[in-house]
Backbone as CSV, one residue per row, in Angstrom:
resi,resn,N_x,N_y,N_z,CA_x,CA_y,CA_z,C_x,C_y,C_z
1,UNK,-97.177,-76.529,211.892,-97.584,-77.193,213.109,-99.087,-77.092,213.332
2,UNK,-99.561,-76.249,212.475,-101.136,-75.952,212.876,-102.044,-77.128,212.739
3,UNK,-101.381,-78.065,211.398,-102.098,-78.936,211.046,-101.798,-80.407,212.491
4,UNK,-101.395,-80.652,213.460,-100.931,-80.878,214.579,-101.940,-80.549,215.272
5,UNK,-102.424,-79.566,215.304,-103.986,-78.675,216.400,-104.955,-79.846,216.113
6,UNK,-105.038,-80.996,215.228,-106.591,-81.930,215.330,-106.198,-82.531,215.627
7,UNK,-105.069,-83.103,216.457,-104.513,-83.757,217.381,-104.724,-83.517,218.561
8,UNK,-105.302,-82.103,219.257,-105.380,-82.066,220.487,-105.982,-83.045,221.314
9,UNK,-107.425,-83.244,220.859,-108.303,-83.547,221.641,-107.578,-85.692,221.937
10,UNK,-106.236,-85.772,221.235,-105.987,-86.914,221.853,-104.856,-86.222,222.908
11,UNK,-104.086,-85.577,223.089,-103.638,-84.796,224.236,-104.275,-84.822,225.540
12,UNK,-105.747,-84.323,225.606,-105.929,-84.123,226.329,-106.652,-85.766,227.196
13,UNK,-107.149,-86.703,226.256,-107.512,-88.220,226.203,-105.848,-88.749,226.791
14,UNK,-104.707,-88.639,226.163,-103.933,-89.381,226.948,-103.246,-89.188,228.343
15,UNK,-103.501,-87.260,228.714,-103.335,-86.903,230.180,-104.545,-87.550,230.873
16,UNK,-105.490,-87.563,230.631,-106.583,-88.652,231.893,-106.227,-89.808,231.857
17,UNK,-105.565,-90.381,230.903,-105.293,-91.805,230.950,-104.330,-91.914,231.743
18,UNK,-103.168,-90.946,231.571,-101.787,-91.008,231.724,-102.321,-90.903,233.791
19,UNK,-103.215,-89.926,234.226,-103.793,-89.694,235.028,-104.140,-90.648,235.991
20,UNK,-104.720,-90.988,235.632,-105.703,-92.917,235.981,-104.604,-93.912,235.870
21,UNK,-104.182,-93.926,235.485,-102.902,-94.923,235.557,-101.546,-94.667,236.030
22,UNK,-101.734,-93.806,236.798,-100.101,-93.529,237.531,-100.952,-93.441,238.918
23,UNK,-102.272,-93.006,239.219,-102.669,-93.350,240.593,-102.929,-94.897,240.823
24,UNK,-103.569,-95.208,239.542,-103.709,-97.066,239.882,-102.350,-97.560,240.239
25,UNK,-101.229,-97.433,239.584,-99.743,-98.308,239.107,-99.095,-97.522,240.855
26,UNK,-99.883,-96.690,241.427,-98.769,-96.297,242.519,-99.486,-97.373,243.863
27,UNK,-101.277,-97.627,243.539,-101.421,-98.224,244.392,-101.106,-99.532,244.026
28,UNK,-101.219,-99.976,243.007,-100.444,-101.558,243.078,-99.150,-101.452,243.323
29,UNK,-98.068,-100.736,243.342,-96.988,-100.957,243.773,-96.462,-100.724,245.180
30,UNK,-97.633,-100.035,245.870,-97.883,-100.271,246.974,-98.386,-101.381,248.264
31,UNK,-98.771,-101.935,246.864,-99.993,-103.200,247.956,-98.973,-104.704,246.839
32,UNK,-97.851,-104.458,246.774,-97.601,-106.059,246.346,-96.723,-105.943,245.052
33,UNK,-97.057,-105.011,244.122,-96.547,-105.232,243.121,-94.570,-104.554,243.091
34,UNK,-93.885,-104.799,242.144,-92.892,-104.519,242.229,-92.629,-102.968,241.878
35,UNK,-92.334,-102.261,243.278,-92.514,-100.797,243.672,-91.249,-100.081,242.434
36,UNK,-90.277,-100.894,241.709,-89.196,-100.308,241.686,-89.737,-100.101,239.933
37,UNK,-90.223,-100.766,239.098,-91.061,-100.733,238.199,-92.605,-100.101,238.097
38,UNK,-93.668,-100.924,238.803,-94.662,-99.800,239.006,-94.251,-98.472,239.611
39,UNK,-93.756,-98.401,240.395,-93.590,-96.869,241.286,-92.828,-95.823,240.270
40,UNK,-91.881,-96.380,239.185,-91.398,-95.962,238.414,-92.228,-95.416,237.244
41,UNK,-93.096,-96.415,236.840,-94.421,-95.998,235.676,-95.034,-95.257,236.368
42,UNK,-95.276,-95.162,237.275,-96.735,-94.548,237.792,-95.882,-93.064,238.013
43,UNK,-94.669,-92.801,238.415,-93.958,-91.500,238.524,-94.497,-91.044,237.233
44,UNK,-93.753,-91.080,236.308,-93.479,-91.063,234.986,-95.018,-90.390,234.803
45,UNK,-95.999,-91.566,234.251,-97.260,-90.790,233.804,-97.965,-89.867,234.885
46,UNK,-97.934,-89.568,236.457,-98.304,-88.467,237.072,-97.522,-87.217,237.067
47,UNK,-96.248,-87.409,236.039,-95.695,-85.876,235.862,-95.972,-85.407,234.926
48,UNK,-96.118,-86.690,233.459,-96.438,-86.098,232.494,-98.293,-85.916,232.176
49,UNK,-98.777,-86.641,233.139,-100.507,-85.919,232.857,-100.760,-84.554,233.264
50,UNK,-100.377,-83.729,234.057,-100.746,-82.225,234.381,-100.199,-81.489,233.108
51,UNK,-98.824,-81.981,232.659,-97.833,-81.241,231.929,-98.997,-81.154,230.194
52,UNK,-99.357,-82.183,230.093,-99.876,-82.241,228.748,-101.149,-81.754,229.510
53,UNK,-101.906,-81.566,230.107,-102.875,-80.850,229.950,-102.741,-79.496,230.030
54,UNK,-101.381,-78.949,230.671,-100.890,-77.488,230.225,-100.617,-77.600,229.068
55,UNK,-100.569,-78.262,228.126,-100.160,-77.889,227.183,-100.734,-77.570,226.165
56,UNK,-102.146,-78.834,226.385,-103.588,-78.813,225.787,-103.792,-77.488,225.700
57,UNK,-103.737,-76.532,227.254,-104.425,-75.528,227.565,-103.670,-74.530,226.787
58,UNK,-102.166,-74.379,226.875,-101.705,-73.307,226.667,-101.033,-73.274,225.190
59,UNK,-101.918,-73.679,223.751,-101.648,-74.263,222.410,-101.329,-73.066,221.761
60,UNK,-102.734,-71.764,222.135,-102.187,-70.941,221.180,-100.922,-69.755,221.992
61,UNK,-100.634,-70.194,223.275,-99.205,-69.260,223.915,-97.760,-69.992,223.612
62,UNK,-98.079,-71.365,223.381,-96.902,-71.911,222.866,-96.611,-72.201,221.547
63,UNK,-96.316,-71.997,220.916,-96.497,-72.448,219.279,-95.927,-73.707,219.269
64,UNK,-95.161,-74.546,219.988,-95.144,-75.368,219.620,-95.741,-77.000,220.969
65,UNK,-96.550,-75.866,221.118,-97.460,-77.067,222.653,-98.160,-78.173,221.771
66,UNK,-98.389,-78.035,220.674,-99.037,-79.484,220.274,-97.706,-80.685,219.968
67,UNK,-96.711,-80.077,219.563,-95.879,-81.267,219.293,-94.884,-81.549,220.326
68,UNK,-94.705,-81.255,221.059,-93.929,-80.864,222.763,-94.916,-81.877,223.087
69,UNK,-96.565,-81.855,223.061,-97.286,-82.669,223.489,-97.370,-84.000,223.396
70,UNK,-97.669,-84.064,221.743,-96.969,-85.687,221.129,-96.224,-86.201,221.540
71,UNK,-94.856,-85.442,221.383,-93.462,-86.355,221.876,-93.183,-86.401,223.435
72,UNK,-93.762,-86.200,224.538,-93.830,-86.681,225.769,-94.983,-87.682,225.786
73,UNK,-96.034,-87.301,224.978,-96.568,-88.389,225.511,-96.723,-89.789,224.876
74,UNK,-95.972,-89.362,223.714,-95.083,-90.634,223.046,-94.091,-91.443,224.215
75,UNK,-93.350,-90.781,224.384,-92.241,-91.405,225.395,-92.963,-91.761,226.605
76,UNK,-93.904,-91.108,227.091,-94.521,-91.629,228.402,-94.863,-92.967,228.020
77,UNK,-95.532,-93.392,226.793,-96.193,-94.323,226.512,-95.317,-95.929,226.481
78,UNK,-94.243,-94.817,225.727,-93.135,-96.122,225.606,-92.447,-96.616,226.511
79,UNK,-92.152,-95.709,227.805,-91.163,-95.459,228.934,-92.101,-96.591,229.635
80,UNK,-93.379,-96.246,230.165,-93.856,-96.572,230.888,-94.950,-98.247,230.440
81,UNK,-94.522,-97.798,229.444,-95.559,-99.355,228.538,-94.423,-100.519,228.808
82,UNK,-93.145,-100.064,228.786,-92.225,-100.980,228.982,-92.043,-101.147,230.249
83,UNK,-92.145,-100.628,231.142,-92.006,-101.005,232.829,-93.048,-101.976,232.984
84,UNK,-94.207,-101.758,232.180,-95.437,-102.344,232.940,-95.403,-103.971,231.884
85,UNK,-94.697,-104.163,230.574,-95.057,-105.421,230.237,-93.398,-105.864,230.968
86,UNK,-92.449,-105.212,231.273,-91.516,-106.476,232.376,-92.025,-106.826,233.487
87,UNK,-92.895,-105.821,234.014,-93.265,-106.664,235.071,-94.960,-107.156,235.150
88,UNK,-95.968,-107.476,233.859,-96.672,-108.535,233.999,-96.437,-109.226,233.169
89,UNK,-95.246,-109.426,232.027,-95.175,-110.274,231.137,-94.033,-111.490,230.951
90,UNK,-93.067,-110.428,231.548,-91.587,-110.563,231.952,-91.003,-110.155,230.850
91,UNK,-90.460,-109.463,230.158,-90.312,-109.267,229.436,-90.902,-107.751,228.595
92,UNK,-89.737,-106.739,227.987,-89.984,-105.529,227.877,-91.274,-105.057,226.358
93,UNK,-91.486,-104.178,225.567,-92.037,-103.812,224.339,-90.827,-104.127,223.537
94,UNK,-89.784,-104.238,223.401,-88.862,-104.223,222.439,-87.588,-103.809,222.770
95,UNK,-86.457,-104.145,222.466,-85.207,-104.080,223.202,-85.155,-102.297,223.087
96,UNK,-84.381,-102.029,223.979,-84.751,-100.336,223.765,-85.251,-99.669,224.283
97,UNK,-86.885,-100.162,224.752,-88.221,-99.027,224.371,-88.332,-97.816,225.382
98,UNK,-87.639,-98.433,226.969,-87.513,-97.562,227.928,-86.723,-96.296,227.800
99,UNK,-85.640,-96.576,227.006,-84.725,-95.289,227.182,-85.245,-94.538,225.501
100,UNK,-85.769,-94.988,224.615,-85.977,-94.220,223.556,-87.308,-93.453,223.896
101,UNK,-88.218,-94.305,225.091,-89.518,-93.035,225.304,-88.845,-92.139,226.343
102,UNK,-87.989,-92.460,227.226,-86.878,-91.487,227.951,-86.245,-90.494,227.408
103,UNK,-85.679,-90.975,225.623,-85.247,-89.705,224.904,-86.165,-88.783,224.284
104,UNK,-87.419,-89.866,224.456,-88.583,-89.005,223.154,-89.114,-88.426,224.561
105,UNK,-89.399,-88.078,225.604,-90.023,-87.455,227.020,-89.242,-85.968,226.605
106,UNK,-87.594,-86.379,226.936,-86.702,-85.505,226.818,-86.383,-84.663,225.597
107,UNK,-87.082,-85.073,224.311,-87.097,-84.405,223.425,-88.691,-83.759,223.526
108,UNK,-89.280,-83.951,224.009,-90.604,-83.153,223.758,-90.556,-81.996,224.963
109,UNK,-90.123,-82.263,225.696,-89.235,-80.618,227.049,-88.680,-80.046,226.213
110,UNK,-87.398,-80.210,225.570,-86.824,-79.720,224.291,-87.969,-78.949,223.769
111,UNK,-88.258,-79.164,222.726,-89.289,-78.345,222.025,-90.540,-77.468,222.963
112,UNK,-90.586,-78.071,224.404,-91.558,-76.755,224.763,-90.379,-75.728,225.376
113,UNK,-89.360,-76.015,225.012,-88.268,-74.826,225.777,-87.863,-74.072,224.123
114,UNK,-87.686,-74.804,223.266,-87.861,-73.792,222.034,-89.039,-73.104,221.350
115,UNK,-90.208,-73.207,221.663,-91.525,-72.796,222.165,-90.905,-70.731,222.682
116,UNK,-89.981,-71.070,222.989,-90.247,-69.940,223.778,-89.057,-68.789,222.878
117,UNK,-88.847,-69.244,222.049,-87.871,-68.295,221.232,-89.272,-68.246,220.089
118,UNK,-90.182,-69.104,219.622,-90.869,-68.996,218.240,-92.048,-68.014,218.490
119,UNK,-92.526,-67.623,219.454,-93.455,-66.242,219.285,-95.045,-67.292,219.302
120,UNK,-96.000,-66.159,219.719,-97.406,-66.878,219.551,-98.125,-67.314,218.261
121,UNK,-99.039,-68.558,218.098,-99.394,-68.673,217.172,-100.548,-67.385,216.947
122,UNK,-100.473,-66.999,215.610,-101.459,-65.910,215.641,-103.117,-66.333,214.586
């Protein structure tokens, strides 16, 4: 997994994004846009931007915080990339894409909860 560590510094690039775009997507779904989709994306990436920047932070207490990292913010990407092209495109990323970044979210919790049986990286 070590080789995973020159990956961080996009970790910590997709929690500001993830960041910036769940406060934008909450005020457009506030002021007009469809609350049940935006309000939904914008959930989504404001839980998972703090989470990946703990995770950024806490790489060498978790041994496996870099790939726990990936795969949420894989699924954020997909979960929430698909809310946002049905509702400016009409139409989703690909039949699927919502519930497989839903499983890939849920598989990257997974791995920071087995994180905790594998010991520190040393």
């Amino acid at each position: 997994m070590e080789r995973l560590d020159n990956l961080r510094p996009l970790i910590l690039f997709l929690s500001g994004l993830f960041g910036a775009a769940g406060v934008a997507l909450a005020a457009a779904a506030s002021h007009g846009g469809d609350p049940r989709l935006l309000g939904t994306a914008s959930t989504m990436c404001l839980i998972h931007a703090p989470a990946l920047v703990a995770l950024y932070a806490g790489y060498r207490a978790v041994r496996t915080a870099t790939l726990a990292a990936l795969a949420i913010a894989l699924g954020t990407l997909l979960f929430a990339g698909d809310l946002l092209t049905r509702h400016f495109l009409g139409s989703g990323l690909f039949p699927m894409a919502a519930p497989t970044g839903g499983t890939t979210m849920i598989l990257g919790w997974l791995i920071v909860a087995a994180g905790a049986f594998l010991g520190k990286k040393t």
